[in-house]
N, C-alpha and C positions, 0 to 999 in steps of 0.2 A: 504494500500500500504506500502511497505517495499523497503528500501535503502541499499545495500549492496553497502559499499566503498572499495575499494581495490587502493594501488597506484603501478605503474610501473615504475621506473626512473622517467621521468619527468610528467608522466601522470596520471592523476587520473579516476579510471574506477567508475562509478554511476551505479549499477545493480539495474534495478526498476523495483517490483515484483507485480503486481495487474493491477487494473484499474487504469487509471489516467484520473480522471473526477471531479474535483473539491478540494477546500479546504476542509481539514490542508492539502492534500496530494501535492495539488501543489504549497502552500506556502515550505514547508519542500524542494521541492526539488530544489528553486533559492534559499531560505536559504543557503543548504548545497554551490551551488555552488558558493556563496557571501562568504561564509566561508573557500570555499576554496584556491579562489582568495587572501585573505585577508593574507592567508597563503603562500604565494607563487606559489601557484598552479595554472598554466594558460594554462594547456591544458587538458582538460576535453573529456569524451566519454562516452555517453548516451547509456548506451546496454539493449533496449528495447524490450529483447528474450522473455522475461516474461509477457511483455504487452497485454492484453488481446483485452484491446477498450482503445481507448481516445478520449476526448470529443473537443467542443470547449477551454475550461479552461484549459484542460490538452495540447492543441497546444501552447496556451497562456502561461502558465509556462515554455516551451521549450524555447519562444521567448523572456521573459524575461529572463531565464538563458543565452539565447544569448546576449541579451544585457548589462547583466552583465559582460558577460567573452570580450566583444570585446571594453570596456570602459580600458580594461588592455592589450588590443594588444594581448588578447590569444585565443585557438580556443575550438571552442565546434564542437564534430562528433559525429554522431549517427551510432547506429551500430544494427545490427540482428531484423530487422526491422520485424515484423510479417506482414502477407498481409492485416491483416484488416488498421493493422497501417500505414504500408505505403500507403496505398489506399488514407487516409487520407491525405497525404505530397504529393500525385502525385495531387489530388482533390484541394489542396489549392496551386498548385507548388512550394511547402515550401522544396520540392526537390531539386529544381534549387537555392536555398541559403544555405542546409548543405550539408557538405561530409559524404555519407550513403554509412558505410563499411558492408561485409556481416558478416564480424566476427570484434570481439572485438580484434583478435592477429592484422589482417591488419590494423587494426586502430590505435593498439599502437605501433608497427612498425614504420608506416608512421610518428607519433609524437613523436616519440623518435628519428627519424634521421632529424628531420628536426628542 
C-alpha cells in the first residue's frame, strides 16, 4: 500500500493506493495522520478511489485515525469510496459516523469553508 499526501489550504488529502488489510500498512496510515495533527493539520480526507478490499484491521486503522484526529477537535472525511469499500461502512454503519464525499474537490470544499 502506498500514501500519496497532498495538502489544500487547510486540509490534508491521504491518497491510499492498494489493499488495506493489515500491518505496516495500517500502522503507516494513523502514523501519518498523528503526524499530521502534531503539525497542525486537523482536517484530514481519506480518498479511498484506489482501494481495492479492506479488511477488519484496515476499518480498524480508519477508527483509530478517527480517534486521533477528534482528540484535537479536527475532522476526518472519506471520500470516493469504491463499492466493495463502502459495502463494508454500510455493513458495519460506520456510514452513519463519517462524512462520505463522492469526490475529494467536495470534501475539501466543505473543509476549507468551514
Amino acid at each position: 500500500m502506498k500514501i500519496k499526501e497532498s495538502i489544500n489550504k487547510k486540509v490534508a488529502v491521504l491518497a491510499i493506493h492498494g489493499n488495506l488489510m493489515g500491518p505496516p500498512d495500517t500502522v503507516d496510515l494513523y502514523e501519518r495522520v498523528r503526524n499530521l495533527t502534531e503539525d497542525g493539520v486537523f482536517r484530514i480526507i481519506l480518498d479511498l478511489k484506489h482501494v481495492k478490499w479492506i479488511n477488519s484491521l484496515g476499518v480498524g486503522s480508519i477508527m483509530h485515525a478517527l480517534s486521533i484526529i477528534q482528540k484535537v477537535d479536527g475532522q476526518l472525511h472519506l471520500a470516493n469510496l469504491t463499492d466493495k469499500v463502502r459495502s463494508v461502512f454500510v455493513m458495519a454503519q460506520l456510514n452513519k459516523l463519517f462524512e462520505i464525499h463522492e469526490s475529494v474537490e467536495d470534501g475539501v470544499a466543505l473543509l476549507n469553508n468551514s
